[in-house]
PDB file of N, CA, C and O in Angstrom:
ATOM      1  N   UNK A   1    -130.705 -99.958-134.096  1.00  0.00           N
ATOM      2  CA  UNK A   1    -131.973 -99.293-133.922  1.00  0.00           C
ATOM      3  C   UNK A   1    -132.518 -99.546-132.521  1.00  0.00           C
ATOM      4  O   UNK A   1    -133.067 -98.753-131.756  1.00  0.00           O
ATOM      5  N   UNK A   2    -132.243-100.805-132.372  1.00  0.00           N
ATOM      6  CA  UNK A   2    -132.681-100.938-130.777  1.00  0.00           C
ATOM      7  C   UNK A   2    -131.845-100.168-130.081  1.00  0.00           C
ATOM      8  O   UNK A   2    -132.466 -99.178-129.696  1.00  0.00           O
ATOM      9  N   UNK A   3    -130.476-100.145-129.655  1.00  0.00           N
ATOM     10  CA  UNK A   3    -130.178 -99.361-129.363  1.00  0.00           C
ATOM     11  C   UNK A   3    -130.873 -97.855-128.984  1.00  0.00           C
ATOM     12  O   UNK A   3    -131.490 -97.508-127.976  1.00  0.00           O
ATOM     13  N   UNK A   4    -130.543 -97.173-130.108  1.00  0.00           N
ATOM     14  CA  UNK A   4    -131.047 -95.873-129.994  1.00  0.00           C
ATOM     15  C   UNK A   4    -132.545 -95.754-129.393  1.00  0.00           C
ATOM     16  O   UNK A   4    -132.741 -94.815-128.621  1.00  0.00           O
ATOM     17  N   UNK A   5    -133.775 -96.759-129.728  1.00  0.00           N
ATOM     18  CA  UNK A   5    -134.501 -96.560-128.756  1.00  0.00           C
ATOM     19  C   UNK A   5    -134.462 -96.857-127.486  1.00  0.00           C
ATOM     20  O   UNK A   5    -135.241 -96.214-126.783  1.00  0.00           O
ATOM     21  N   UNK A   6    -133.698 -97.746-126.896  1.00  0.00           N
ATOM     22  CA  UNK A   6    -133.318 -97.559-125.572  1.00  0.00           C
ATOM     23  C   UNK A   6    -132.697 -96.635-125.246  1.00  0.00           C
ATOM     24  O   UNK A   6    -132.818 -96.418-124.040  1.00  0.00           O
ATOM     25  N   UNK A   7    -131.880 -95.760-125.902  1.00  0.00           N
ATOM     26  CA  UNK A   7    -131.630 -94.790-124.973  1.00  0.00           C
ATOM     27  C   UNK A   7    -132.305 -93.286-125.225  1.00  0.00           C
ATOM     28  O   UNK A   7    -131.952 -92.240-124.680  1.00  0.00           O
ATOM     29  N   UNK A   8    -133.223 -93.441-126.066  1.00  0.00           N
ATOM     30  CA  UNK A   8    -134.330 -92.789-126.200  1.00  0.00           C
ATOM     31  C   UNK A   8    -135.301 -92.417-125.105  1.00  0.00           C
ATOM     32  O   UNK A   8    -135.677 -91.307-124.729  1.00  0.00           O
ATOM     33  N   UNK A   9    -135.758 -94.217-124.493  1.00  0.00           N
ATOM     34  CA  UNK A   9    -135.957 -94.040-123.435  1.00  0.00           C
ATOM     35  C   UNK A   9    -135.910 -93.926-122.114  1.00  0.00           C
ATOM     36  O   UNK A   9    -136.760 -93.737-121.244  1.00  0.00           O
ATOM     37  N   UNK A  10    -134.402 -94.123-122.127  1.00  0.00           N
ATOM     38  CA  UNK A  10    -133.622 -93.563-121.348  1.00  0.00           C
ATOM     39  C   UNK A  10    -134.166 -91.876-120.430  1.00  0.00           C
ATOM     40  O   UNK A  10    -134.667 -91.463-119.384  1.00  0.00           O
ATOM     41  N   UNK A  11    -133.573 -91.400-121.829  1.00  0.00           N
ATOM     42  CA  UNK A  11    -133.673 -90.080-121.982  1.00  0.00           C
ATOM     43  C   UNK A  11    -135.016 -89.384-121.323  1.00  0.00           C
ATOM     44  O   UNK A  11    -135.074 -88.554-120.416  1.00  0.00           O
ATOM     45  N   UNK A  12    -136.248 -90.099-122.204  1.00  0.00           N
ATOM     46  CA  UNK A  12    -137.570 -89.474-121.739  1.00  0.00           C
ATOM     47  C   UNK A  12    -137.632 -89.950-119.963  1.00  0.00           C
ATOM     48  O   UNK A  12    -138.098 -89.145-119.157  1.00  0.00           O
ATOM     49  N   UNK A  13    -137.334 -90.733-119.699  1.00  0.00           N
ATOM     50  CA  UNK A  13    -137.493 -91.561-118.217  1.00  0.00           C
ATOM     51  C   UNK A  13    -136.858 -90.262-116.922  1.00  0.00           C
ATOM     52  O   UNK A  13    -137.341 -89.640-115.976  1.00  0.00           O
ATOM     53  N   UNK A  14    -135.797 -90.352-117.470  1.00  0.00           N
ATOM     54  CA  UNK A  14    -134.777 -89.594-117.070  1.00  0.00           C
ATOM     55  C   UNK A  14    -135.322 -87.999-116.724  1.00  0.00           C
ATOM     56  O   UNK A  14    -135.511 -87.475-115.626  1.00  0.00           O
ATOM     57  N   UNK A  15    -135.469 -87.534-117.882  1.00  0.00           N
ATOM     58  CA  UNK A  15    -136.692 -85.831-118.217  1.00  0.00           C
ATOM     59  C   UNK A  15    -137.731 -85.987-117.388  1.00  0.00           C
ATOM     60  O   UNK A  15    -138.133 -85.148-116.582  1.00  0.00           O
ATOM     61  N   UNK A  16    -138.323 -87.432-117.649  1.00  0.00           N
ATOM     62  CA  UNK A  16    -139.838 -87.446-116.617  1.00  0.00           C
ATOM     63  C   UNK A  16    -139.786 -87.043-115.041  1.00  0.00           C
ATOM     64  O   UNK A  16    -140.589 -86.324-114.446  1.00  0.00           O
ATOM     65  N   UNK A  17    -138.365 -87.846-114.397  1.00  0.00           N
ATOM     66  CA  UNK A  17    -137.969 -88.068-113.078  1.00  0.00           C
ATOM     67  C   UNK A  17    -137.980 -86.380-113.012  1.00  0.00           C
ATOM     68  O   UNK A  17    -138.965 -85.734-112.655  1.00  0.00           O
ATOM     69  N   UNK A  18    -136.549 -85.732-113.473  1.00  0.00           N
ATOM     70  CA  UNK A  18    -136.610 -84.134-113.505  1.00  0.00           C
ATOM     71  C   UNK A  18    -138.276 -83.619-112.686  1.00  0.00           C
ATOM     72  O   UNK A  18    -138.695 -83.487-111.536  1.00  0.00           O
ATOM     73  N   UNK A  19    -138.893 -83.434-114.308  1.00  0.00           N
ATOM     74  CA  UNK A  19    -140.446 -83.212-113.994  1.00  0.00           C
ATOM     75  C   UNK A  19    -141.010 -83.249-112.951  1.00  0.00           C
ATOM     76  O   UNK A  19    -141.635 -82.337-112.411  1.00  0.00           O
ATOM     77  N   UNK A  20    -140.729 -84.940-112.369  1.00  0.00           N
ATOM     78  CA  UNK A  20    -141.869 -85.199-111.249  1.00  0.00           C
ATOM     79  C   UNK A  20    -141.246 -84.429-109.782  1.00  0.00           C
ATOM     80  O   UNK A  20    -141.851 -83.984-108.806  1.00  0.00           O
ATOM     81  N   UNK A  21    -139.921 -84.486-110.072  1.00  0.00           N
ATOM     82  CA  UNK A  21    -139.407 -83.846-109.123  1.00  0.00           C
ATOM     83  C   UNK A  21    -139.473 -82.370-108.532  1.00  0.00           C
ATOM     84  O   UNK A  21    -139.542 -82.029-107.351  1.00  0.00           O
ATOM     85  N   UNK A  22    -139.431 -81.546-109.750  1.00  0.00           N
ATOM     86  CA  UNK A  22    -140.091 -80.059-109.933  1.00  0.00           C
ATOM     87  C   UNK A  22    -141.399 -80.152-109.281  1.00  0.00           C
ATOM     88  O   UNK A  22    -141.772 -79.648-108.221  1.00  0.00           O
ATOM     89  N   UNK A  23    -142.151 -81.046-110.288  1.00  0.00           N
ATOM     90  CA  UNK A  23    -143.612 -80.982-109.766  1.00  0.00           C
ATOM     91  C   UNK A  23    -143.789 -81.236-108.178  1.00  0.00           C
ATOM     92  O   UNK A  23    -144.337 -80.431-107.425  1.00  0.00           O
ATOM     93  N   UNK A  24    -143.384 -82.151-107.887  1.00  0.00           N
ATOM     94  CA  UNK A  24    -143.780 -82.168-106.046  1.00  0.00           C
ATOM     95  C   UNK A  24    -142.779 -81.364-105.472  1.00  0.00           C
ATOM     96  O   UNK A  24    -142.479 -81.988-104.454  1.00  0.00           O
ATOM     97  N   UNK A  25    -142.150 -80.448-105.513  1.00  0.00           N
ATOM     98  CA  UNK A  25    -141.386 -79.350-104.817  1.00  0.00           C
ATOM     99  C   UNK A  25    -141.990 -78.583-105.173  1.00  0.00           C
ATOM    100  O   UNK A  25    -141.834 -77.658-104.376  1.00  0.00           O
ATOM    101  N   UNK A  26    -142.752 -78.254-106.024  1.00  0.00           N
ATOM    102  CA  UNK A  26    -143.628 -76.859-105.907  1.00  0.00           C
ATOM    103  C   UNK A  26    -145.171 -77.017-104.850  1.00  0.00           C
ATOM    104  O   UNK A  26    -145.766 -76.208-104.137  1.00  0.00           O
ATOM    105  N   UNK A  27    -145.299 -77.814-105.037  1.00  0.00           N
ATOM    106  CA  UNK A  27    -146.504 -78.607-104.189  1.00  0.00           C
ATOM    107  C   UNK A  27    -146.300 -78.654-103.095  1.00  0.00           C
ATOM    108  O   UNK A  27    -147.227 -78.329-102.353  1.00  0.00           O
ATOM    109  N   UNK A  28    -144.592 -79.209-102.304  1.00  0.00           N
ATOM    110  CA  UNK A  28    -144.594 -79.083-101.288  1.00  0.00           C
ATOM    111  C   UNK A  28    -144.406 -77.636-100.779  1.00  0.00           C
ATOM    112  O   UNK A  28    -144.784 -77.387 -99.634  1.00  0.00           O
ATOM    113  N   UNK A  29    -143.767 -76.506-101.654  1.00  0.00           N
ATOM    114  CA  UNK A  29    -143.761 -75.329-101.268  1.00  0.00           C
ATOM    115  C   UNK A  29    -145.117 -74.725-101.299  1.00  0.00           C
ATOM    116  O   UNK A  29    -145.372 -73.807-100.519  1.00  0.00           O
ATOM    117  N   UNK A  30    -146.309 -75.310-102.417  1.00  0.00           N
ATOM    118  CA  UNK A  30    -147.401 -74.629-101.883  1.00  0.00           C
ATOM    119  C   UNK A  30    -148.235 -74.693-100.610  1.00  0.00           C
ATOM    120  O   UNK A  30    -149.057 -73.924-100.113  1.00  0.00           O
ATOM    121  N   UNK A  31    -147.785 -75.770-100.287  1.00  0.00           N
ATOM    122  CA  UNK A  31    -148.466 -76.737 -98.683  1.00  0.00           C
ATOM    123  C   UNK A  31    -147.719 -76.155 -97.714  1.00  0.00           C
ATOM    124  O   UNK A  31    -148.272 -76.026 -96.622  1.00  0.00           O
ATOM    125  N   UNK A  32    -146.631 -75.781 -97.827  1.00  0.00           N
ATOM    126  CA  UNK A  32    -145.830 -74.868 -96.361  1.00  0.00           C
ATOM    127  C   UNK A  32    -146.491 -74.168 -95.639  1.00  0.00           C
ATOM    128  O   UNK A  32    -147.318 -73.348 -96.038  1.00  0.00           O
ATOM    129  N   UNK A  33    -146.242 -74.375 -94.614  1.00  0.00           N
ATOM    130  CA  UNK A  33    -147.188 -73.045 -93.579  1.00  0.00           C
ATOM    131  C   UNK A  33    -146.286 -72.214 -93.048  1.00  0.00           C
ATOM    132  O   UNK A  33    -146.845 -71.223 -92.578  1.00  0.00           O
ATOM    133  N   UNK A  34    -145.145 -72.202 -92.929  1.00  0.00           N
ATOM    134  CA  UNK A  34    -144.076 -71.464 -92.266  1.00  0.00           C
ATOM    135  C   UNK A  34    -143.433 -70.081 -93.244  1.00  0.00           C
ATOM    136  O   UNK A  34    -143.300 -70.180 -94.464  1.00  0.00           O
ATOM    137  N   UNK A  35    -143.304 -69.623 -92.962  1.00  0.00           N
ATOM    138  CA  UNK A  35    -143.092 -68.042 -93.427  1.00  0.00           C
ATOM    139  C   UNK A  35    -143.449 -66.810 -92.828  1.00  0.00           C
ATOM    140  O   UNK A  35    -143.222 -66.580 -91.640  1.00  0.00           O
ATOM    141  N   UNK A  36    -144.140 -65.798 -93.794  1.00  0.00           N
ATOM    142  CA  UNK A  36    -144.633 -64.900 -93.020  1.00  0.00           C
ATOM    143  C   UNK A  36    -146.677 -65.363 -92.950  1.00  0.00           C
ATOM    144  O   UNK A  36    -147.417 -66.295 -93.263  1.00  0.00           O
ATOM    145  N   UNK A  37    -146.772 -63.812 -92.254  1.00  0.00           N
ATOM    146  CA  UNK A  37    -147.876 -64.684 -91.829  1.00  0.00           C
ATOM    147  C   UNK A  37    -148.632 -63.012 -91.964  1.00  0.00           C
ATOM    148  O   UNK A  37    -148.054 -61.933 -91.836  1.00  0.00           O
ATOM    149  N   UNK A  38    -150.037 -63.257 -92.250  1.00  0.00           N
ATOM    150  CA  UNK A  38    -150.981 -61.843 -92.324  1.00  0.00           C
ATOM    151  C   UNK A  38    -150.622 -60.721 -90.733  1.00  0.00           C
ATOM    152  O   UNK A  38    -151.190 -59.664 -90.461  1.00  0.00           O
ATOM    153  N   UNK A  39    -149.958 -61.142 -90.248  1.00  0.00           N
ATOM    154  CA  UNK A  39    -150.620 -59.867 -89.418  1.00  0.00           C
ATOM    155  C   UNK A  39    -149.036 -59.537 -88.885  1.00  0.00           C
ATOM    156  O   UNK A  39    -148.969 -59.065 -87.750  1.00  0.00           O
ATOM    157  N   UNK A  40    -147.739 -59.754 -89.628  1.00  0.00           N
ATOM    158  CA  UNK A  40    -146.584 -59.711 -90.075  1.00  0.00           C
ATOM    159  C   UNK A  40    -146.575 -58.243 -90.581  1.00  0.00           C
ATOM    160  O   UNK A  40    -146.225 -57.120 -90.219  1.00  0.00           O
ATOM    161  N   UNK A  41    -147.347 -59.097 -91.961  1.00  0.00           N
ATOM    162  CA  UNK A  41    -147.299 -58.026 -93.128  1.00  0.00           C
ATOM    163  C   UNK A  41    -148.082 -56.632 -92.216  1.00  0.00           C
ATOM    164  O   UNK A  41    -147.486 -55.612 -91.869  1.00  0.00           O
ATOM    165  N   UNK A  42    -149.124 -56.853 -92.040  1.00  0.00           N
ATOM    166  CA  UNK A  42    -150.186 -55.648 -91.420  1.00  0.00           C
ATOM    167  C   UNK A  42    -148.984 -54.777 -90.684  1.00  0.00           C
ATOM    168  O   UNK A  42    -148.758 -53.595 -90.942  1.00  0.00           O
ATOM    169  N   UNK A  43    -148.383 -55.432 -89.892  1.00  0.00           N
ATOM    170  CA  UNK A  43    -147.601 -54.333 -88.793  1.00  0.00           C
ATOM    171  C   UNK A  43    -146.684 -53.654 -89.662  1.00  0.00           C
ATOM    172  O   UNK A  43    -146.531 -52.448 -89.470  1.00  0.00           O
ATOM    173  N   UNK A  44    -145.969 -54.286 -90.697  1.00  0.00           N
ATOM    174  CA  UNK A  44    -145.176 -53.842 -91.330  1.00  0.00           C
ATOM    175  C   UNK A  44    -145.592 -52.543 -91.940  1.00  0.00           C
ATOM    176  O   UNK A  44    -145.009 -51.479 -91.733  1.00  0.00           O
ATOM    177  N   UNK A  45    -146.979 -52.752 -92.957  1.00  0.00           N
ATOM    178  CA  UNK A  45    -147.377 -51.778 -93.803  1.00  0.00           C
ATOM    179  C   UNK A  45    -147.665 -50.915 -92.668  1.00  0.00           C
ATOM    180  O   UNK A  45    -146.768 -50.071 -92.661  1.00  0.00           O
ATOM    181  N   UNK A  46    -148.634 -50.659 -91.506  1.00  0.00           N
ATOM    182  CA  UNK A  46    -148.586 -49.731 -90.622  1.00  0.00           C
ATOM    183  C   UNK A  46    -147.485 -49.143 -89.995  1.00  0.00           C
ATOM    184  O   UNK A  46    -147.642 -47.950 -89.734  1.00  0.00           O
ATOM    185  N   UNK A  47    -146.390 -49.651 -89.671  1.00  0.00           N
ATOM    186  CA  UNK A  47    -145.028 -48.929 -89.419  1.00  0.00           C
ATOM    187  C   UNK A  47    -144.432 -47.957 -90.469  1.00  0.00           C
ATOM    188  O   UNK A  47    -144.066 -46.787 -90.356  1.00  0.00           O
ATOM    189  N   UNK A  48    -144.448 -48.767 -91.478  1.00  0.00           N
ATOM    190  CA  UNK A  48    -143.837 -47.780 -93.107  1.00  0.00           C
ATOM    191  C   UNK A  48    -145.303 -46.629 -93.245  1.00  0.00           C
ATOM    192  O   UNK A  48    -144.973 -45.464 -93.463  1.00  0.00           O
ATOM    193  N   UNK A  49    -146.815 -46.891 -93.136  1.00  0.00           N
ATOM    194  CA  UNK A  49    -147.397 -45.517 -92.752  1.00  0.00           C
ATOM    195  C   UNK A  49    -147.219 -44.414 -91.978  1.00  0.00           C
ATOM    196  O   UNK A  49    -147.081 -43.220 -92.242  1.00  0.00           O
ATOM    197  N   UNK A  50    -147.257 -45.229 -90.680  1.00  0.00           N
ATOM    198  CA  UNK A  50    -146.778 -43.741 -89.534  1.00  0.00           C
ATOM    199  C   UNK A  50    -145.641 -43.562 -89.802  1.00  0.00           C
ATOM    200  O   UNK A  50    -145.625 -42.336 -89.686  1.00  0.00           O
ATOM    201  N   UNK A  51    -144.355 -43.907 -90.159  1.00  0.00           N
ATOM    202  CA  UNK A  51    -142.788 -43.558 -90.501  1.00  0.00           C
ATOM    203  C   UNK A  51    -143.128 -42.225 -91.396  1.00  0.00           C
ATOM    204  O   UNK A  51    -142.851 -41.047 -91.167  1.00  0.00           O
ATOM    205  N   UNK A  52    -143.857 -42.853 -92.544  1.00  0.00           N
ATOM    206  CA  UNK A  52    -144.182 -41.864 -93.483  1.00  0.00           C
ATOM    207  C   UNK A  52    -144.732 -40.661 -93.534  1.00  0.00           C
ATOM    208  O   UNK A  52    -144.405 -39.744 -94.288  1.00  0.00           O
ATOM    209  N   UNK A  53    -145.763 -40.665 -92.545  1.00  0.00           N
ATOM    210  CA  UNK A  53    -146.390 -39.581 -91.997  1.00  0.00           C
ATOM    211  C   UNK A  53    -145.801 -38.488 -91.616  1.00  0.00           C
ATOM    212  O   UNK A  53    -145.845 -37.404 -92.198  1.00  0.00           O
ATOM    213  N   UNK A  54    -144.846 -38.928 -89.946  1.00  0.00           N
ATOM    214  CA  UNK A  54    -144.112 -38.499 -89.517  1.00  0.00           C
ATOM    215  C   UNK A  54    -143.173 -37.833 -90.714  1.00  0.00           C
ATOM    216  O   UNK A  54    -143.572 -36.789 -91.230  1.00  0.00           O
ATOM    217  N   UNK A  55    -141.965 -38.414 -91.144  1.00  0.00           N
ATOM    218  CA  UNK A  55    -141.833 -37.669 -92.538  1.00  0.00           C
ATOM    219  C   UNK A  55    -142.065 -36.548 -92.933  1.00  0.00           C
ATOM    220  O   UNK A  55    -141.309 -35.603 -92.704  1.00  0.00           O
ATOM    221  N   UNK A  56    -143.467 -36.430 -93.789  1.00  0.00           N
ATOM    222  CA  UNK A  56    -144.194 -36.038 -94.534  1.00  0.00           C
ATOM    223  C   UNK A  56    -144.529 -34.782 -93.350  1.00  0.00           C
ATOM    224  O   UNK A  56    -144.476 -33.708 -93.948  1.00  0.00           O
ATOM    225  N   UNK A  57    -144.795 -34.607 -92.137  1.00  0.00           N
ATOM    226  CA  UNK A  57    -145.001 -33.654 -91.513  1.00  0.00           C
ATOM    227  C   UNK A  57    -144.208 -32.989 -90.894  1.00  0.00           C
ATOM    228  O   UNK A  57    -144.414 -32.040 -90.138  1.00  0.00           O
ATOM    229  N   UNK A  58    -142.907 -33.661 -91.320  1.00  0.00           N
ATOM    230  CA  UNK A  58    -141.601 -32.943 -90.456  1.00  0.00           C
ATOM    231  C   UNK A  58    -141.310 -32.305 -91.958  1.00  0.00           C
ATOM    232  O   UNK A  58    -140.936 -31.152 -91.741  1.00  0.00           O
ATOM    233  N   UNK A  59    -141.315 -32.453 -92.834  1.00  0.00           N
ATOM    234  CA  UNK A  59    -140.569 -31.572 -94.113  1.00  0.00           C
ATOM    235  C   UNK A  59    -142.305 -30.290 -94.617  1.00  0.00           C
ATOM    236  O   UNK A  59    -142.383 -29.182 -95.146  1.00  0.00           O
ATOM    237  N   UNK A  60    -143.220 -31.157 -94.140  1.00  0.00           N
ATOM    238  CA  UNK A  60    -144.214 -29.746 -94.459  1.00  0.00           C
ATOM    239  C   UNK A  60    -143.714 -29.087 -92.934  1.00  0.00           C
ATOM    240  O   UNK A  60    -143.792 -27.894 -93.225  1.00  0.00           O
ATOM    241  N   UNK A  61    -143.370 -29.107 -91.868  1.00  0.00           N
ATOM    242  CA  UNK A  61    -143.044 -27.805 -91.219  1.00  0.00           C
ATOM    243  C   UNK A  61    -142.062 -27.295 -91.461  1.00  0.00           C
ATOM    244  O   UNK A  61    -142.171 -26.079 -91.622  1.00  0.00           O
ATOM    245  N   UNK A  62    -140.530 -27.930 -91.627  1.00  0.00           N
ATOM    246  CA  UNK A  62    -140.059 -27.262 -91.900  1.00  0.00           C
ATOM    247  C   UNK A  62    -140.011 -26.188 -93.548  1.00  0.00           C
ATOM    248  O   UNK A  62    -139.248 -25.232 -93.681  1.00  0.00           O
ATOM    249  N   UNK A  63    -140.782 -26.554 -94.384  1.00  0.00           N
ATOM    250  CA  UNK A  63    -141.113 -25.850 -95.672  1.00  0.00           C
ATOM    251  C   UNK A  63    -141.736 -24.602 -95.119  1.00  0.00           C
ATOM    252  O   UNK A  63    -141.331 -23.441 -95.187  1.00  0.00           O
ATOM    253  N   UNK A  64    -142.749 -25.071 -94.589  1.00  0.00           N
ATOM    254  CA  UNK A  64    -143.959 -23.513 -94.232  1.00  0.00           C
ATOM    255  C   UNK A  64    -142.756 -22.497 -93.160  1.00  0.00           C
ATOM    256  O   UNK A  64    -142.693 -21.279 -93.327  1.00  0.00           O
ATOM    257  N   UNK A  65    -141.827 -23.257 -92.038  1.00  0.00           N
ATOM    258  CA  UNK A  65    -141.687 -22.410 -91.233  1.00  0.00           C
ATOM    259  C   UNK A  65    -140.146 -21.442 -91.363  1.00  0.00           C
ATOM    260  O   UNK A  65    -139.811 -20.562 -90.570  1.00  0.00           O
ATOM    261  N   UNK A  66    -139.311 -21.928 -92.673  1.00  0.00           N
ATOM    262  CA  UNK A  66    -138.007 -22.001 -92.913  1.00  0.00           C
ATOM    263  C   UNK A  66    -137.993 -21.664 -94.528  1.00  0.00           C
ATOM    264  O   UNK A  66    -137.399 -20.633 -94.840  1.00  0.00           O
ATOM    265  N   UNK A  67    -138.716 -22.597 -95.790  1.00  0.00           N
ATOM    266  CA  UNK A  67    -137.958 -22.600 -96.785  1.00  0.00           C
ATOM    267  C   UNK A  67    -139.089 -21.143 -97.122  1.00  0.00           C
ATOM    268  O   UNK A  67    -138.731 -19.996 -97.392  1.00  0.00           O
ATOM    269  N   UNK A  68    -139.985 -21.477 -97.041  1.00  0.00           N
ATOM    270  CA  UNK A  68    -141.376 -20.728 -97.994  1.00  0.00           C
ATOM    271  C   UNK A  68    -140.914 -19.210 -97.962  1.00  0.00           C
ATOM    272  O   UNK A  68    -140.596 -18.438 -98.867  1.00  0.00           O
ATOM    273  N   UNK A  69    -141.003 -19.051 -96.424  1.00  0.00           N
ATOM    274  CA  UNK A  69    -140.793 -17.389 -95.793  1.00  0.00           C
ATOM    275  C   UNK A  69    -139.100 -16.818 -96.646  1.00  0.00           C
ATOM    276  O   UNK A  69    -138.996 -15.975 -97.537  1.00  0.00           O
ATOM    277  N   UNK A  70    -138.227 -17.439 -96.135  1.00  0.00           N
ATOM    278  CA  UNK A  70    -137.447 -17.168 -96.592  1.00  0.00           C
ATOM    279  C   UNK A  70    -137.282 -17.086 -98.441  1.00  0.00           C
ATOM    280  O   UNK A  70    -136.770 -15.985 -98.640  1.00  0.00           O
ATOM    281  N   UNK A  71    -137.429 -17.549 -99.343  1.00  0.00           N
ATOM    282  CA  UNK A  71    -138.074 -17.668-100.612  1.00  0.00           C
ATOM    283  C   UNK A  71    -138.313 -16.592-101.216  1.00  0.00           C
ATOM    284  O   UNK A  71    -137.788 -16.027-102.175  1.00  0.00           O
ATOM    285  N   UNK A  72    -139.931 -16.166 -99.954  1.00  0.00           N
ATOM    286  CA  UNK A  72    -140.642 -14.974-100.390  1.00  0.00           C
ATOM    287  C   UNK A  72    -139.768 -13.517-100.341  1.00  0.00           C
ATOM    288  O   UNK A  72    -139.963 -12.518-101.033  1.00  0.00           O
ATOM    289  N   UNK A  73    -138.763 -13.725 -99.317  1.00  0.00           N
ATOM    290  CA  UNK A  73    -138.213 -12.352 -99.215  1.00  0.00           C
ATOM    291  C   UNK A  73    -137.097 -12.380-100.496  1.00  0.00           C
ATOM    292  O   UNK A  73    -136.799 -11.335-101.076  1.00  0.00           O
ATOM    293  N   UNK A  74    -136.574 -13.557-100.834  1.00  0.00           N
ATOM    294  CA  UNK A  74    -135.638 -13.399-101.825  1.00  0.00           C
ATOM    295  C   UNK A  74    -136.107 -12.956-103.217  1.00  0.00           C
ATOM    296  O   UNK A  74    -135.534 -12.240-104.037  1.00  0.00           O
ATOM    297  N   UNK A  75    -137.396 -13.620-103.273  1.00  0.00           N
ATOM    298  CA  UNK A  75    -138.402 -13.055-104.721  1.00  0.00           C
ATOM    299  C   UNK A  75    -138.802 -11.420-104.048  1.00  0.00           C
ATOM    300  O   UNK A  75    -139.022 -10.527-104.866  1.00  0.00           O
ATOM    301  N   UNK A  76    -138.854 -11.204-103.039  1.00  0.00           N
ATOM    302  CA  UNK A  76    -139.555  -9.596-102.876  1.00  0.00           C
ATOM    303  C   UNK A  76    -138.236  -9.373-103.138  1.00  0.00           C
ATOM    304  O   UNK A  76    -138.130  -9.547-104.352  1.00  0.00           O
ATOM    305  N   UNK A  77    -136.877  -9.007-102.565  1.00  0.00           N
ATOM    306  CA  UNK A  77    -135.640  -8.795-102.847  1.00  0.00           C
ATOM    307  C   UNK A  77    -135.468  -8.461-104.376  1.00  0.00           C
ATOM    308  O   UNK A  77    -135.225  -7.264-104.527  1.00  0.00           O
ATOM    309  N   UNK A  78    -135.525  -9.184-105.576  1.00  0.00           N
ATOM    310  CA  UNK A  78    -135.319  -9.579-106.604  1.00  0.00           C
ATOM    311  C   UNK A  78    -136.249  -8.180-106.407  1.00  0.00           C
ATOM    312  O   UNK A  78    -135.958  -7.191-105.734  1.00  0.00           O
ATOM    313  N   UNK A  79    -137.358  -8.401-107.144  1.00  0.00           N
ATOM    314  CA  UNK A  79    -137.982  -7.662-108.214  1.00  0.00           C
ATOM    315  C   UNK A  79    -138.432  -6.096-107.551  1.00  0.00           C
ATOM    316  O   UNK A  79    -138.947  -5.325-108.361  1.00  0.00           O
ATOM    317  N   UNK A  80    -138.236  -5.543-105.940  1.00  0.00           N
ATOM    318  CA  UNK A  80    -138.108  -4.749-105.928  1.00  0.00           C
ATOM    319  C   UNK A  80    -136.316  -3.530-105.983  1.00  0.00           C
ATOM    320  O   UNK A  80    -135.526  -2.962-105.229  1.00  0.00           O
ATOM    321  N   UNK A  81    -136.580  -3.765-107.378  1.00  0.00           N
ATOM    322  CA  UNK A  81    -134.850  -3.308-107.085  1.00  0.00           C
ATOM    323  C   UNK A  81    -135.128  -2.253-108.110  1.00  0.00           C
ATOM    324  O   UNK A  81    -135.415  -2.171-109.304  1.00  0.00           O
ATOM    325  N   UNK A  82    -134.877  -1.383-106.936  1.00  0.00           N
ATOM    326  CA  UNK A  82    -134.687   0.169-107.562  1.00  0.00           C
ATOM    327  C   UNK A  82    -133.530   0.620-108.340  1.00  0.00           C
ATOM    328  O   UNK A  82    -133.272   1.780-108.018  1.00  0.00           O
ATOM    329  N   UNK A  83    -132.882   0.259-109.063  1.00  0.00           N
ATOM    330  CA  UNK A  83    -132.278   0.833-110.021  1.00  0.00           C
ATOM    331  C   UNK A  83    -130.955   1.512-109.398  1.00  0.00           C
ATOM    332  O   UNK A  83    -130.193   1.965-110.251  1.00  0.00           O
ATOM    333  N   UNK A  84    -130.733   1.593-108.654  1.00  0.00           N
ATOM    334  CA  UNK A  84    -129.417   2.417-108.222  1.00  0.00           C
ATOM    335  C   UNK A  84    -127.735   1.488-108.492  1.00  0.00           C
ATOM    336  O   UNK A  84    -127.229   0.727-107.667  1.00  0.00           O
ATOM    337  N   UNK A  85    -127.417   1.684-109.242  1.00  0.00           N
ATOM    338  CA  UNK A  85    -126.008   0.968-109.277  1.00  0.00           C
ATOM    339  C   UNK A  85    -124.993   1.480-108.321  1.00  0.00           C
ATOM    340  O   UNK A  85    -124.580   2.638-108.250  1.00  0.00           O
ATOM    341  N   UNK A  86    -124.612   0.352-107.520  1.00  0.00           N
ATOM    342  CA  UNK A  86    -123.552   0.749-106.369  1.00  0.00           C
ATOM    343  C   UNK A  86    -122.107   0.760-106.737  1.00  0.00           C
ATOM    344  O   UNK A  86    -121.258   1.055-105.896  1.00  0.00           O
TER     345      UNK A  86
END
C-alpha cells in the first residue's frame, strides 16, 4: 500500500511539473513583444484594399466596355429572328 501511494505521488508530482510548465510558457508567450506589430497589420489591410479596388475596377471596365455591349447584341440577335429558314 505504501508503495502504490508513492507512486501515486509520483505520478501527481510529475502531472504538476507538466502543468507548471505549460503554465509559464503561455505566460511567457503572453509577455513577448516580438512579432507583428499594429501598423504591420494596417499596411497590410490597406495594400489588400487598393489591390482590391484596382481589381474591382479593372473587371467593371472591362464588363461595361466588352462583355455587356456585346451580350446585348447577342440577345437582340436571338429574339429578332425573322423566321426565314436558310
Amino acid at each position: 500500500m505504501k508503495k502504490f501511494f508513492g507512486n501515486l505521488k509520483a505520478r501527481f508530482n510529475k502531472a504538476g511539473v507538466a502543468v507548471h510548465n505549460r503554465i509559464e510558457t503561455a505566460k511567457e508567450t503572453v509577455r513577448n513583444k516580438l512579432g507583428e506589430g499594429y501598423i504591420d497589420t494596417a499596411v497590410k489591410i490597406i495594400i489588400g484594399v487598393v489591390i482590391g479596388g484596382v481589381l474591382l475596377a479593372g473587371l467593371y471596365a472591362l464588363f461595361n466596355t466588352t462583355v455587356i455591349p456585346t451580350l446585348g447584341e447577342k440577345i437582340t440577335e436571338m429574339f429578332s429572328y425573322t423566321g426565314n429558314a436558310a
